[in-house]
mmJSON file of the N, C-alpha and C atoms, coordinates in Angstrom:
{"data_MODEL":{"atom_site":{
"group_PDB":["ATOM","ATOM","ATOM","ATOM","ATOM","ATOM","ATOM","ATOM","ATOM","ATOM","ATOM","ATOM","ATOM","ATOM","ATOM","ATOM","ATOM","ATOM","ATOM","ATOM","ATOM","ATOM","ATOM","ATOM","ATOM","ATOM","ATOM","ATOM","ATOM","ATOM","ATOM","ATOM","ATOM","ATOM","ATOM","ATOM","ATOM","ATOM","ATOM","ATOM","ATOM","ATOM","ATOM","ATOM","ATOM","ATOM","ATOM","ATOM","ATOM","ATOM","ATOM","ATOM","ATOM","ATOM","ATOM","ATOM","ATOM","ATOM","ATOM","ATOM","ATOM","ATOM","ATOM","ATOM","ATOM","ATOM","ATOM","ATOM","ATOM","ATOM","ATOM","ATOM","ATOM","ATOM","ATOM","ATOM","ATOM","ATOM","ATOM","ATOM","ATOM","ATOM","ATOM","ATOM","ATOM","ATOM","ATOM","ATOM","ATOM","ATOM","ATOM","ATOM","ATOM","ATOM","ATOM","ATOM","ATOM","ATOM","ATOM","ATOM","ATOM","ATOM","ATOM","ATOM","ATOM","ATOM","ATOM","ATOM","ATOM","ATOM","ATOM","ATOM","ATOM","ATOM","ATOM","ATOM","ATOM","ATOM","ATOM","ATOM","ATOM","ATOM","ATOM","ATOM","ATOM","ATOM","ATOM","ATOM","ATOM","ATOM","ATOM","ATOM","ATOM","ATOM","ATOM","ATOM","ATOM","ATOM","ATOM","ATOM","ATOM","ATOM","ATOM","ATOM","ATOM","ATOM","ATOM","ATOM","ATOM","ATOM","ATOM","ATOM","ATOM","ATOM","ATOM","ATOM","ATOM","ATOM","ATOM","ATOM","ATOM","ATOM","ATOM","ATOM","ATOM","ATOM","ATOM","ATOM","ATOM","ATOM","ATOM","ATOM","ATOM","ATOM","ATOM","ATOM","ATOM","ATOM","ATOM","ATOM","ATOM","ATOM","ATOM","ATOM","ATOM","ATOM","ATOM","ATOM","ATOM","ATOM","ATOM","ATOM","ATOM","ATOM","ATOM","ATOM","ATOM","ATOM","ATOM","ATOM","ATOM","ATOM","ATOM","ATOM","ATOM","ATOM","ATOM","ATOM","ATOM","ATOM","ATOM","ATOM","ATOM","ATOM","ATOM","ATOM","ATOM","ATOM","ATOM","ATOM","ATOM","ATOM","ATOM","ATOM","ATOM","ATOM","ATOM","ATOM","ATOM","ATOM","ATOM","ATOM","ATOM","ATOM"],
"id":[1,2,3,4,5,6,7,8,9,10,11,12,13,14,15,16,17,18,19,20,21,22,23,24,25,26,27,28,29,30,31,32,33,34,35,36,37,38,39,40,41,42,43,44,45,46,47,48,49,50,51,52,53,54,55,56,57,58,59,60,61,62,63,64,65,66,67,68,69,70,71,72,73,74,75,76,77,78,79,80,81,82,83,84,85,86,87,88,89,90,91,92,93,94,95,96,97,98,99,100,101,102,103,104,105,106,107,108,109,110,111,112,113,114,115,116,117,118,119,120,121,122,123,124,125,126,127,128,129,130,131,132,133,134,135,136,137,138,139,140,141,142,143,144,145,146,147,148,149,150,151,152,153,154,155,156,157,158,159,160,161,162,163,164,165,166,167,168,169,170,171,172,173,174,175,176,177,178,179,180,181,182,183,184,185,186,187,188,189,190,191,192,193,194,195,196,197,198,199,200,201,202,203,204,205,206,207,208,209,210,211,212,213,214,215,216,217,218,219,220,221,222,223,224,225,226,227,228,229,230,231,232,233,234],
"type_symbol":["N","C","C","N","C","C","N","C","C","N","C","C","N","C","C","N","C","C","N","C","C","N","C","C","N","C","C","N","C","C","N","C","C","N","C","C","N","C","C","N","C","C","N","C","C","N","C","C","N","C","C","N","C","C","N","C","C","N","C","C","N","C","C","N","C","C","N","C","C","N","C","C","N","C","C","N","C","C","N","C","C","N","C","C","N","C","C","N","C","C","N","C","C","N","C","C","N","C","C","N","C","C","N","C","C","N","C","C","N","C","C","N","C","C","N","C","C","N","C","C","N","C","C","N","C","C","N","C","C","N","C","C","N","C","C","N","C","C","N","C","C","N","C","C","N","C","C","N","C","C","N","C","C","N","C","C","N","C","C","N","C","C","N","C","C","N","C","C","N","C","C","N","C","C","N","C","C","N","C","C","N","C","C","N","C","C","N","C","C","N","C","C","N","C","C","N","C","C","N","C","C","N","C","C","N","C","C","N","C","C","N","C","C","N","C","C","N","C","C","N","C","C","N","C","C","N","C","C","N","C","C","N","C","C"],
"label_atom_id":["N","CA","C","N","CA","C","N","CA","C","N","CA","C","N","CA","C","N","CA","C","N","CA","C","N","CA","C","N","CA","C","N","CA","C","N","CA","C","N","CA","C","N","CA","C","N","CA","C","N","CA","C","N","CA","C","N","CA","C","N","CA","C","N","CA","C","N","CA","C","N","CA","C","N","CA","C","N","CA","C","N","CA","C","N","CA","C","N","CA","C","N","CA","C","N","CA","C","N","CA","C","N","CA","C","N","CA","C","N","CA","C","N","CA","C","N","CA","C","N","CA","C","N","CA","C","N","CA","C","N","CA","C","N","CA","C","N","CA","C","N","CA","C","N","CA","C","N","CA","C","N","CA","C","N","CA","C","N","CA","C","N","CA","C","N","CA","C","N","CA","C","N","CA","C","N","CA","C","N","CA","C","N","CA","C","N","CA","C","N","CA","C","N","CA","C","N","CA","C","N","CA","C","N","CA","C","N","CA","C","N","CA","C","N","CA","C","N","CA","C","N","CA","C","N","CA","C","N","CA","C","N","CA","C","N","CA","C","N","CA","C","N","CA","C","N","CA","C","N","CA","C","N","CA","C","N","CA","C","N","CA","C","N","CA","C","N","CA","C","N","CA","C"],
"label_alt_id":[null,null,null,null,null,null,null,null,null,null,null,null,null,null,null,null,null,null,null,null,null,null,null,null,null,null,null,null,null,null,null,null,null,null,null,null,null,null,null,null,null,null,null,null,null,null,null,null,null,null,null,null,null,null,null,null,null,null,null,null,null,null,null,null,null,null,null,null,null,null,null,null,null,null,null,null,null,null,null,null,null,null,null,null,null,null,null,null,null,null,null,null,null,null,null,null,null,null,null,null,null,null,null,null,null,null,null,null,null,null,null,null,null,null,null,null,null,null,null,null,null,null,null,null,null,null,null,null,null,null,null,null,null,null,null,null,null,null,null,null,null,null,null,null,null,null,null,null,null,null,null,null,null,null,null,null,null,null,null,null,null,null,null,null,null,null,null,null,null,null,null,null,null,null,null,null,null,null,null,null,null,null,null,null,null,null,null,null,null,null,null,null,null,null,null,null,null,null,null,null,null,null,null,null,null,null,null,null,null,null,null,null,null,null,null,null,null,null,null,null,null,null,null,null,null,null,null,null,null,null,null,null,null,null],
"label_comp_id":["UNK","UNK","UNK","UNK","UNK","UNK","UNK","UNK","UNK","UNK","UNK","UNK","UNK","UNK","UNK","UNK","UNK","UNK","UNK","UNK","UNK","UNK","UNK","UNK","UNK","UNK","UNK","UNK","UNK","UNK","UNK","UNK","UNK","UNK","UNK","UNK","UNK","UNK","UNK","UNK","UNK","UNK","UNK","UNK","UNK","UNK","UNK","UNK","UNK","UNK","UNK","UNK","UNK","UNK","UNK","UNK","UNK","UNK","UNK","UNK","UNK","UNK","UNK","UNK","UNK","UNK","UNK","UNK","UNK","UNK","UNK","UNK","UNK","UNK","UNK","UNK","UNK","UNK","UNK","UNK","UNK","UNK","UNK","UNK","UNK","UNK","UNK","UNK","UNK","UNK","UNK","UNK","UNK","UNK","UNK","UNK","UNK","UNK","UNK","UNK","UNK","UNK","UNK","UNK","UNK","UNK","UNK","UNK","UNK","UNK","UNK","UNK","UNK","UNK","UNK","UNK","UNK","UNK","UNK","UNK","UNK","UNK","UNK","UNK","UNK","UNK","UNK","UNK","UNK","UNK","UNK","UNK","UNK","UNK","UNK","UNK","UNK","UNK","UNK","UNK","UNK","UNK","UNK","UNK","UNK","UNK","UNK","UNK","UNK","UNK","UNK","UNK","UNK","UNK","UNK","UNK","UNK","UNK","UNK","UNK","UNK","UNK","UNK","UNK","UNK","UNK","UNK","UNK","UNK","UNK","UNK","UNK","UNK","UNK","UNK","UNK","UNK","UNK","UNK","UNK","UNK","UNK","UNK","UNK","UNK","UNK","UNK","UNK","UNK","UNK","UNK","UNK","UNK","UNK","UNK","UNK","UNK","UNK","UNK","UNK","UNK","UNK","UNK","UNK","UNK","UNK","UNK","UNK","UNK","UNK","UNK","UNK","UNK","UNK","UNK","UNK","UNK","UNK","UNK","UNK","UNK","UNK","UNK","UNK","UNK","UNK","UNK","UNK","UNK","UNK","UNK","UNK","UNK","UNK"],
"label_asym_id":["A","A","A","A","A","A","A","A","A","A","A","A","A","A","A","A","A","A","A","A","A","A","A","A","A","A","A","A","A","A","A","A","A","A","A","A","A","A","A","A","A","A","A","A","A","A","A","A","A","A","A","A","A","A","A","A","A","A","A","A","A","A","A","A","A","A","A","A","A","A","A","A","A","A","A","A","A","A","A","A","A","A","A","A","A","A","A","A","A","A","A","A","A","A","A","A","A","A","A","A","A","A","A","A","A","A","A","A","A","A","A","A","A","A","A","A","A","A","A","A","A","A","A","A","A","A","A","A","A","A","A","A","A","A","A","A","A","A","A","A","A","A","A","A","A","A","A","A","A","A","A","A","A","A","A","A","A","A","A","A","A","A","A","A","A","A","A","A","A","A","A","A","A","A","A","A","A","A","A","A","A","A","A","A","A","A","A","A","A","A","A","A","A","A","A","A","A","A","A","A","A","A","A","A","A","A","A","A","A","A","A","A","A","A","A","A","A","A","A","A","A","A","A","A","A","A","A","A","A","A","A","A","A","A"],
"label_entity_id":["1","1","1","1","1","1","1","1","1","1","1","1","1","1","1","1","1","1","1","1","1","1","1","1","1","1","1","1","1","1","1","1","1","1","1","1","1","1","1","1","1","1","1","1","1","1","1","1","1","1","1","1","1","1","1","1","1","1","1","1","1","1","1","1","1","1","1","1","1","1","1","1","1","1","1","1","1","1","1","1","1","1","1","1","1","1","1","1","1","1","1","1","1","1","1","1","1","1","1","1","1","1","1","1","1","1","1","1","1","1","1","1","1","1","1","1","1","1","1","1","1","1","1","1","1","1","1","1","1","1","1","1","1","1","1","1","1","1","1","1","1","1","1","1","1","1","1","1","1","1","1","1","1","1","1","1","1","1","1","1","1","1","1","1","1","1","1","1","1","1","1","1","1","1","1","1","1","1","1","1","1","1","1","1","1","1","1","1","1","1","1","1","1","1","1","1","1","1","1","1","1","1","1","1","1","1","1","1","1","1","1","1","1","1","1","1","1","1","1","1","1","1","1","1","1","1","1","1","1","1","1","1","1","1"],
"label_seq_id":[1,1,1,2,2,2,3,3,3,4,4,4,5,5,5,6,6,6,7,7,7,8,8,8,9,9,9,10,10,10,11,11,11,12,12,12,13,13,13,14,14,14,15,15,15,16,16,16,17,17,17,18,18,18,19,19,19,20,20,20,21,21,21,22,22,22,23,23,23,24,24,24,25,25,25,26,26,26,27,27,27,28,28,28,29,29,29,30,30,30,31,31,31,32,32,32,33,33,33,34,34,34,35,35,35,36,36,36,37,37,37,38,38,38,39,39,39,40,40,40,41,41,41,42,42,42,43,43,43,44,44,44,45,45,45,46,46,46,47,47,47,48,48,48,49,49,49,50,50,50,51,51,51,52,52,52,53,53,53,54,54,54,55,55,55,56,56,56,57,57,57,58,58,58,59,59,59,60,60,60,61,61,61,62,62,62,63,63,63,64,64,64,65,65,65,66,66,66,67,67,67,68,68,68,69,69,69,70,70,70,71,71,71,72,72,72,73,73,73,74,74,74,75,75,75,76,76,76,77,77,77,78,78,78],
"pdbx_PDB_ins_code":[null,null,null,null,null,null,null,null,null,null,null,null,null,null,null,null,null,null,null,null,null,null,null,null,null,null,null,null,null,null,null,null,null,null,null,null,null,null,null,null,null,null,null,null,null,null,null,null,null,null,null,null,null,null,null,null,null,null,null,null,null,null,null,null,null,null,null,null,null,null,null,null,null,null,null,null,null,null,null,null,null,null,null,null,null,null,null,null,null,null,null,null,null,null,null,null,null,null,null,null,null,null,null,null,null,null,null,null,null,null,null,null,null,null,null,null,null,null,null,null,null,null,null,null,null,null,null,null,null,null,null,null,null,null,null,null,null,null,null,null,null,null,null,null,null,null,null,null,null,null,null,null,null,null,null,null,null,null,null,null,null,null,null,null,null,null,null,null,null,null,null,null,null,null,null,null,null,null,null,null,null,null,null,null,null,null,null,null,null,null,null,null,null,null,null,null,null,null,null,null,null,null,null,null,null,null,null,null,null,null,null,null,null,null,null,null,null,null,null,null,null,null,null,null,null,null,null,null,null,null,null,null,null,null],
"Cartn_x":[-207.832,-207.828,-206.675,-205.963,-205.153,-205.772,-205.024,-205.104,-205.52,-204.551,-205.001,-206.41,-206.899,-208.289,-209.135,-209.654,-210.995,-212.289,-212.132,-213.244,-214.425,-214.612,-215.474,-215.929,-215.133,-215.965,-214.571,-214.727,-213.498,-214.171,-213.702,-214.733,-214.009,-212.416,-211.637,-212.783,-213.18,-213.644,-214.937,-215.576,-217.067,-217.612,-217.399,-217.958,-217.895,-218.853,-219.062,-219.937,-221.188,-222.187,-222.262,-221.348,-220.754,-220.673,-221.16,-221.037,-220.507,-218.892,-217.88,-218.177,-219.01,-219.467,-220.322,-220.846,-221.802,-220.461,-219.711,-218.459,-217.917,-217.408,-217.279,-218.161,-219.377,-220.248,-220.178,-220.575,-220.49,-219.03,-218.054,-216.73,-216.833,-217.235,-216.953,-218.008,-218.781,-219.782,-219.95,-219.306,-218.275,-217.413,-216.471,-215.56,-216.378,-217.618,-217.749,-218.761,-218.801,-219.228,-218.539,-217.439,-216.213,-215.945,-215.777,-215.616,-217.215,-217.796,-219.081,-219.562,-220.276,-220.645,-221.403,-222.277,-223.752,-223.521,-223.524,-223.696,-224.119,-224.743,-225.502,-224.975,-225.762,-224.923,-225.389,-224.137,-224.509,-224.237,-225.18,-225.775,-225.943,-225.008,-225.086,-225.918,-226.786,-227.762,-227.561,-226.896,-226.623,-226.673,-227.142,-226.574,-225.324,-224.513,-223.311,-222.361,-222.207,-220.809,-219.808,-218.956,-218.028,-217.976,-218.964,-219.314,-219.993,-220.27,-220.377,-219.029,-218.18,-216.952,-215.879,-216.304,-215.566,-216.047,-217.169,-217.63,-216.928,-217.184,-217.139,-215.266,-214.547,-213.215,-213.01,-213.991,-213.813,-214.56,-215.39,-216.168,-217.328,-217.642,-219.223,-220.141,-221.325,-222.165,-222.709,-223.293,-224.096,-224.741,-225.581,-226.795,-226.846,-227.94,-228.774,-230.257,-230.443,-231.439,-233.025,-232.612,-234.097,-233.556,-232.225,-232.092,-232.743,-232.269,-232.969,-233.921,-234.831,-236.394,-236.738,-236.046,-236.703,-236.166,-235.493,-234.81,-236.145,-236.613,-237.268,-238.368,-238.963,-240.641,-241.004,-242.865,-243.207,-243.051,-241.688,-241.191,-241.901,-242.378,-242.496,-244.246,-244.926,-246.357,-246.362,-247.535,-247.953,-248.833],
"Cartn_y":[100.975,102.089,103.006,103.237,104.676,105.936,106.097,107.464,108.506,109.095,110.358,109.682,108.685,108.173,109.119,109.909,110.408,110.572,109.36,109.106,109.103,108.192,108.103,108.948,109.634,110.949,111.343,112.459,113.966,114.673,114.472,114.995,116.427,116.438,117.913,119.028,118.495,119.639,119.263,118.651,118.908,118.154,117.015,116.217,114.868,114.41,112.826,112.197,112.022,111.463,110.11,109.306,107.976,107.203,105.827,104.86,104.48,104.306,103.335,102.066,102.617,101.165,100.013,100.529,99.275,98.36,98.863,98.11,97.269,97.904,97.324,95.892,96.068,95.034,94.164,94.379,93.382,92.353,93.428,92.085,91.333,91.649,90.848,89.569,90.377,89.186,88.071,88.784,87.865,86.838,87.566,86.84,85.812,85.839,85.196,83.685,83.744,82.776,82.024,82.22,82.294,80.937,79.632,78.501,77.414,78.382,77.534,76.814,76.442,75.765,77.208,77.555,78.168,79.716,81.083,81.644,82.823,84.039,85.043,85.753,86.273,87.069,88.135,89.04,90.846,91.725,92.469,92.972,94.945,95.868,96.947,97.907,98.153,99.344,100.936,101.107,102.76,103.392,104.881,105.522,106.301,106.205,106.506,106.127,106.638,105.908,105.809,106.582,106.221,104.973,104.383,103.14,101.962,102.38,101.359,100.734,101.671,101.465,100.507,101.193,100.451,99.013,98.684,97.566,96.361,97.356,96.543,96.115,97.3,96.493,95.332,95.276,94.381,93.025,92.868,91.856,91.815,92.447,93.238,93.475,92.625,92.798,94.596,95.564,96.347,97.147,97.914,98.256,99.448,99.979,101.236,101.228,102.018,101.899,101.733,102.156,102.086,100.627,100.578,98.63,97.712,98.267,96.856,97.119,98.042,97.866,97.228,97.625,96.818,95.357,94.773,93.387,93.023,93.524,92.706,93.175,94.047,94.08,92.828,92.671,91.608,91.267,91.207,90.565,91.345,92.188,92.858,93.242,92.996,93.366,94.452,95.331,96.702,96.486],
"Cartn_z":[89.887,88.976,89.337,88.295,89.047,89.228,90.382,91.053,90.103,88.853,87.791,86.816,86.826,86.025,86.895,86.138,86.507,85.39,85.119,83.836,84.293,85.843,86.346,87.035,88.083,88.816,89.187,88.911,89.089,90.349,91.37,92.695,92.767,92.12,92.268,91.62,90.829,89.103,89.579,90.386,90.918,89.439,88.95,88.008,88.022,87.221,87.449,88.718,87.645,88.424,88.569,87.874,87.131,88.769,89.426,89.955,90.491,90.33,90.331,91.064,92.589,92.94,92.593,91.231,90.557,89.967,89.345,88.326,89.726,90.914,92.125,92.723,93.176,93.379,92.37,91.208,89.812,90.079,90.222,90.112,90.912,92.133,94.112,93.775,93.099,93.095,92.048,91.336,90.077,90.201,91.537,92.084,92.751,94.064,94.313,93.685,92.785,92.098,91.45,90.966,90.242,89.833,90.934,91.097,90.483,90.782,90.695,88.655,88.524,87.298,86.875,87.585,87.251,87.964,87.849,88.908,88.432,88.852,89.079,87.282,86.279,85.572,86.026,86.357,86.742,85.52,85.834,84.187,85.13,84.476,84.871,84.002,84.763,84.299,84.469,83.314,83.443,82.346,82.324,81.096,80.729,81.702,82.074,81.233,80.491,79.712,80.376,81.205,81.902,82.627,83.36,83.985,83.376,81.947,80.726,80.174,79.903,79.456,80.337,81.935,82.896,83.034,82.949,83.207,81.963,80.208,79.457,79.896,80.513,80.24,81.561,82.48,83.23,82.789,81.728,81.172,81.852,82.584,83.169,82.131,81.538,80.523,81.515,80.578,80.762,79.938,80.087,79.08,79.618,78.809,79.007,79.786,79.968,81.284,79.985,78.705,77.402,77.379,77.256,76.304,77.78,78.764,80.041,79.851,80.19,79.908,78.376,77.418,76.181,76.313,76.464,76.732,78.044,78.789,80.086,79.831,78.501,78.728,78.432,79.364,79.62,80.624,81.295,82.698,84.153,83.579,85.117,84.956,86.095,85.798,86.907,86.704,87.337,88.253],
"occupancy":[1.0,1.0,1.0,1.0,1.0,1.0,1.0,1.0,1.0,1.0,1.0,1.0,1.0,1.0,1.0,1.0,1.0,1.0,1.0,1.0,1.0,1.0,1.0,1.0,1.0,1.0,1.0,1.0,1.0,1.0,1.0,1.0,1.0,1.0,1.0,1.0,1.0,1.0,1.0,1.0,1.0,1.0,1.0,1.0,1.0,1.0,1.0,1.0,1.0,1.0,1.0,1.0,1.0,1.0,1.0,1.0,1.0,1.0,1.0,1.0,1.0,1.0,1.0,1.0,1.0,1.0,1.0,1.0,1.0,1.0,1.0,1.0,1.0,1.0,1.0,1.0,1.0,1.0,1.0,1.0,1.0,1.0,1.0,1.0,1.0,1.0,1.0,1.0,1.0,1.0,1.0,1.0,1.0,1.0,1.0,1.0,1.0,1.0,1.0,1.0,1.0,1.0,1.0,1.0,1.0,1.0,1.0,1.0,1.0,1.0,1.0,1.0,1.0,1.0,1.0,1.0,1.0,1.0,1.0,1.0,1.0,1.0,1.0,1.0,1.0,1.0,1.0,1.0,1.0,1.0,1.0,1.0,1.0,1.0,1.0,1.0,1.0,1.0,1.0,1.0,1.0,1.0,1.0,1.0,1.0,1.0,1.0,1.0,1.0,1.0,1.0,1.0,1.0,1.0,1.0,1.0,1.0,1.0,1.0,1.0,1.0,1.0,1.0,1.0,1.0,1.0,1.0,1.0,1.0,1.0,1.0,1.0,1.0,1.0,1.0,1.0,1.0,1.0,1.0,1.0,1.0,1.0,1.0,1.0,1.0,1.0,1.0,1.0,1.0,1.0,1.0,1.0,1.0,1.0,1.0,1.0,1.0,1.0,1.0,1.0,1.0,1.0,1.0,1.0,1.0,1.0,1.0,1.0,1.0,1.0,1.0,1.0,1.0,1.0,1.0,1.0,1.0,1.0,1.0,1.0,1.0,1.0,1.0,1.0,1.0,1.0,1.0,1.0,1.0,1.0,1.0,1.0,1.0,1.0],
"B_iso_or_equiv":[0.0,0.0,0.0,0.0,0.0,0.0,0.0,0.0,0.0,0.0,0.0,0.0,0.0,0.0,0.0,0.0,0.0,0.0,0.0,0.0,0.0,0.0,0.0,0.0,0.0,0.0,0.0,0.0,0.0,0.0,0.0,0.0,0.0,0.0,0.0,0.0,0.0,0.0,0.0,0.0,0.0,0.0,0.0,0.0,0.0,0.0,0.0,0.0,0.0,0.0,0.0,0.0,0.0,0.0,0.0,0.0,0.0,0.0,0.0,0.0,0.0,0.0,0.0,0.0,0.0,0.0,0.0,0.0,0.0,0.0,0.0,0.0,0.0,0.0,0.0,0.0,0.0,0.0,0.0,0.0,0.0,0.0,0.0,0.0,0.0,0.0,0.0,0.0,0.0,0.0,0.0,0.0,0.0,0.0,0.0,0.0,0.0,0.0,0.0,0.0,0.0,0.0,0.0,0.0,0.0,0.0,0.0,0.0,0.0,0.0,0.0,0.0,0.0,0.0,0.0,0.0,0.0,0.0,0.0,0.0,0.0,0.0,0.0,0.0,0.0,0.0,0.0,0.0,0.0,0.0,0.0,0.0,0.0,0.0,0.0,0.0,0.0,0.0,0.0,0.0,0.0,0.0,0.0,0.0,0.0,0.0,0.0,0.0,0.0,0.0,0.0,0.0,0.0,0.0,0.0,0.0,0.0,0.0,0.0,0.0,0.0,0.0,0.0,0.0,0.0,0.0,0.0,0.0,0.0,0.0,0.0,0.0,0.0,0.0,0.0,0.0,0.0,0.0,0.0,0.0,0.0,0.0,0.0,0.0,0.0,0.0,0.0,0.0,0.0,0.0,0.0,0.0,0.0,0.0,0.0,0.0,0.0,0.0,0.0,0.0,0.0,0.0,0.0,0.0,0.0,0.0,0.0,0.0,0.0,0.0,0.0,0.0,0.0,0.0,0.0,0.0,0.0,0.0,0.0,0.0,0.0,0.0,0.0,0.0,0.0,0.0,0.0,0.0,0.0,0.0,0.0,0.0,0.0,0.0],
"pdbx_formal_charge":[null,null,null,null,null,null,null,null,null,null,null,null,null,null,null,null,null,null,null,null,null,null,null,null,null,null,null,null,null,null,null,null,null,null,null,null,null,null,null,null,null,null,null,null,null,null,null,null,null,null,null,null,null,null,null,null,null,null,null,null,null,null,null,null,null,null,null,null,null,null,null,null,null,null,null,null,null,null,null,null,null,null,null,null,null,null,null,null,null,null,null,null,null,null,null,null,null,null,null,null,null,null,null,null,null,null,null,null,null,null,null,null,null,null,null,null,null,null,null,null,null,null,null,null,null,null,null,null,null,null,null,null,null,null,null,null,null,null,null,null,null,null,null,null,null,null,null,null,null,null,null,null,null,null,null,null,null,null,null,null,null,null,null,null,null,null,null,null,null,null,null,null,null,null,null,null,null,null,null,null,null,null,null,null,null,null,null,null,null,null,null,null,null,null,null,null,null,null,null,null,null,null,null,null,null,null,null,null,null,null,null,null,null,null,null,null,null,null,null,null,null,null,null,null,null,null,null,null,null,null,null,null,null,null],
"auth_seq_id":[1,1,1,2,2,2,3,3,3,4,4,4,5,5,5,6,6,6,7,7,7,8,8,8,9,9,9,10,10,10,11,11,11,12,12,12,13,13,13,14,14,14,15,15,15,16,16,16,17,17,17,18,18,18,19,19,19,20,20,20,21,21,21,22,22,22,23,23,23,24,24,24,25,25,25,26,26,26,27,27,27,28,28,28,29,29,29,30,30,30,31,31,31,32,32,32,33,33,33,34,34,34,35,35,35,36,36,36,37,37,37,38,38,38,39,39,39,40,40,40,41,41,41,42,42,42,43,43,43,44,44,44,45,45,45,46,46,46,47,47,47,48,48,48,49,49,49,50,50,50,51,51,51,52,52,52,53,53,53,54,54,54,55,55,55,56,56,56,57,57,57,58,58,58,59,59,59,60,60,60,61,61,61,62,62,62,63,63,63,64,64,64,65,65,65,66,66,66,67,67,67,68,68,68,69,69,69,70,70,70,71,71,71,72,72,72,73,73,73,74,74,74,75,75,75,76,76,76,77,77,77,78,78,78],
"auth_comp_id":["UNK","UNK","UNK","UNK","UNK","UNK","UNK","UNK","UNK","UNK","UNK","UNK","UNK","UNK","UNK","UNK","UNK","UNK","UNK","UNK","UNK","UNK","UNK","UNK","UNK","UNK","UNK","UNK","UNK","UNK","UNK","UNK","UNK","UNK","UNK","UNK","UNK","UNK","UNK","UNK","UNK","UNK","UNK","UNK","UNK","UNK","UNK","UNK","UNK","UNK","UNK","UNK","UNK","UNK","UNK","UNK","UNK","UNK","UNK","UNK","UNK","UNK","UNK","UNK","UNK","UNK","UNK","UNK","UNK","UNK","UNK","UNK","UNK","UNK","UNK","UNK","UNK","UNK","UNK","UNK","UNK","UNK","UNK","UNK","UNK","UNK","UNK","UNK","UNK","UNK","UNK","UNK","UNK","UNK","UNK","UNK","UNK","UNK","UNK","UNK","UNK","UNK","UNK","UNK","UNK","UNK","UNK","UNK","UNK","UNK","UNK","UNK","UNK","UNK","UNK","UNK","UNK","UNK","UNK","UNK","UNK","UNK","UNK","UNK","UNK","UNK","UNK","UNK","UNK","UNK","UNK","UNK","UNK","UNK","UNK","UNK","UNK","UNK","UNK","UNK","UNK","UNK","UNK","UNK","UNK","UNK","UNK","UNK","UNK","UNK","UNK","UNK","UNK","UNK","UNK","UNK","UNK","UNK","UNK","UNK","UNK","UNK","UNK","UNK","UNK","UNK","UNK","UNK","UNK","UNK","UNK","UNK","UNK","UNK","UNK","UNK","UNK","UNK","UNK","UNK","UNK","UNK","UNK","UNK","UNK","UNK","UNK","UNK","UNK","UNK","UNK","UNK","UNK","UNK","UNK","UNK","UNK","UNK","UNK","UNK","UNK","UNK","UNK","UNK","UNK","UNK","UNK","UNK","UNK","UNK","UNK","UNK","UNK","UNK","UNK","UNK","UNK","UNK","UNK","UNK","UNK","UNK","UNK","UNK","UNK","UNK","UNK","UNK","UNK","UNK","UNK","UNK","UNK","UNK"],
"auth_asym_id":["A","A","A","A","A","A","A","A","A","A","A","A","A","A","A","A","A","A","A","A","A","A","A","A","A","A","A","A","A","A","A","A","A","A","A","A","A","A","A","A","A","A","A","A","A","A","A","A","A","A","A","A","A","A","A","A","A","A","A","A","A","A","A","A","A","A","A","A","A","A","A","A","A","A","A","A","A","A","A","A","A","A","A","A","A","A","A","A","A","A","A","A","A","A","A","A","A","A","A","A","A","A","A","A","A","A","A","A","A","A","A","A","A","A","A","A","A","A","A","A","A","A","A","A","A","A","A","A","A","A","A","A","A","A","A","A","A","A","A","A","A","A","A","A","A","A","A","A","A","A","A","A","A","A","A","A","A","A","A","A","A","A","A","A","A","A","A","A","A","A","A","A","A","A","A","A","A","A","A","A","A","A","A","A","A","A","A","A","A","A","A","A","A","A","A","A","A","A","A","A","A","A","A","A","A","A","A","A","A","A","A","A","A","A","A","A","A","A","A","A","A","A","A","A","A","A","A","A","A","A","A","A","A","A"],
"auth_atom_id":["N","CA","C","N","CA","C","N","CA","C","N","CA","C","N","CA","C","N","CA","C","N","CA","C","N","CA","C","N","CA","C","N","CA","C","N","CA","C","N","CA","C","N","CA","C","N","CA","C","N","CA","C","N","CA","C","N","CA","C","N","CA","C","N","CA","C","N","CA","C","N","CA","C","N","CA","C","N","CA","C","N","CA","C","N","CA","C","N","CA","C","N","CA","C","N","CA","C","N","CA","C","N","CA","C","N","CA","C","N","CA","C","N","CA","C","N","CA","C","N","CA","C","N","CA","C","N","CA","C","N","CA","C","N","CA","C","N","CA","C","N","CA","C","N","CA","C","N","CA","C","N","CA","C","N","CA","C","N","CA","C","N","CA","C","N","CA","C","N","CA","C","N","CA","C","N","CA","C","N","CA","C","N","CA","C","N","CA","C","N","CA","C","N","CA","C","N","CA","C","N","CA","C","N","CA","C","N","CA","C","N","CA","C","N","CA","C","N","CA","C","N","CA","C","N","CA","C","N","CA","C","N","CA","C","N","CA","C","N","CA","C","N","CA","C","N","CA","C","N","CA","C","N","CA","C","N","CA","C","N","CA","C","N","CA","C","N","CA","C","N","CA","C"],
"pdbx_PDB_model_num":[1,1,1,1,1,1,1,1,1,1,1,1,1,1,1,1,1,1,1,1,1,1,1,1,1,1,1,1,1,1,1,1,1,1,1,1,1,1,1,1,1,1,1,1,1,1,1,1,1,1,1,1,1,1,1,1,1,1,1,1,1,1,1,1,1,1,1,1,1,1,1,1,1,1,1,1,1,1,1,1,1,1,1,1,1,1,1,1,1,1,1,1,1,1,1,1,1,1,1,1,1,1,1,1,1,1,1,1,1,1,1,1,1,1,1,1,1,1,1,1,1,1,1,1,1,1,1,1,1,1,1,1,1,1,1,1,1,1,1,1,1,1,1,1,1,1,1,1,1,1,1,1,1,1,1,1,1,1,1,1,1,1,1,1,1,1,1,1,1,1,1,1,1,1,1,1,1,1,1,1,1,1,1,1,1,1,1,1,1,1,1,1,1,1,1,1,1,1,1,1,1,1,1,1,1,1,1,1,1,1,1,1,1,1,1,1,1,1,1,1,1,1,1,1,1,1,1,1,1,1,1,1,1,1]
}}}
């Protein structure tokens, strides 16, 4: 990312509650599957637009924290 991007968190101006290390983990682990046939899809859960946006330009599927729960009800019991 360059240096003047502060889409994600502006730590000068005391803003941005935004991630960056989810978009981070997602790629590494992206990367490390990379070769394989089959491998992990990482799917970022945020309501963050800044770290929605980042993800979508890295090809990082991600959602909203209402769309994962509606996409996985059922999946999880109490």
């Amino acid at each position: 990312m360059p240096e003047d991007d502060t889409s994600l968190v502006n730590l000068y101006a005391n803003k941005g509650a935004a991630d960056p290390i989810l978009v981070a983990c997602a790629l590494d682990g992206m990367r490390e599957t990379a070769n394989q046939l089959f491998g992990w899809t990482w799917v970022i859960v945020s309501n963050d637009n800044a770290v929605r946006a980042k993800a979508t330009e890295f090809c990082v599927e991600s959602c909203t924290r209402e769309e994962f729960f509606s996409r996985t009800r059922g999946s999880w019991t109490a």
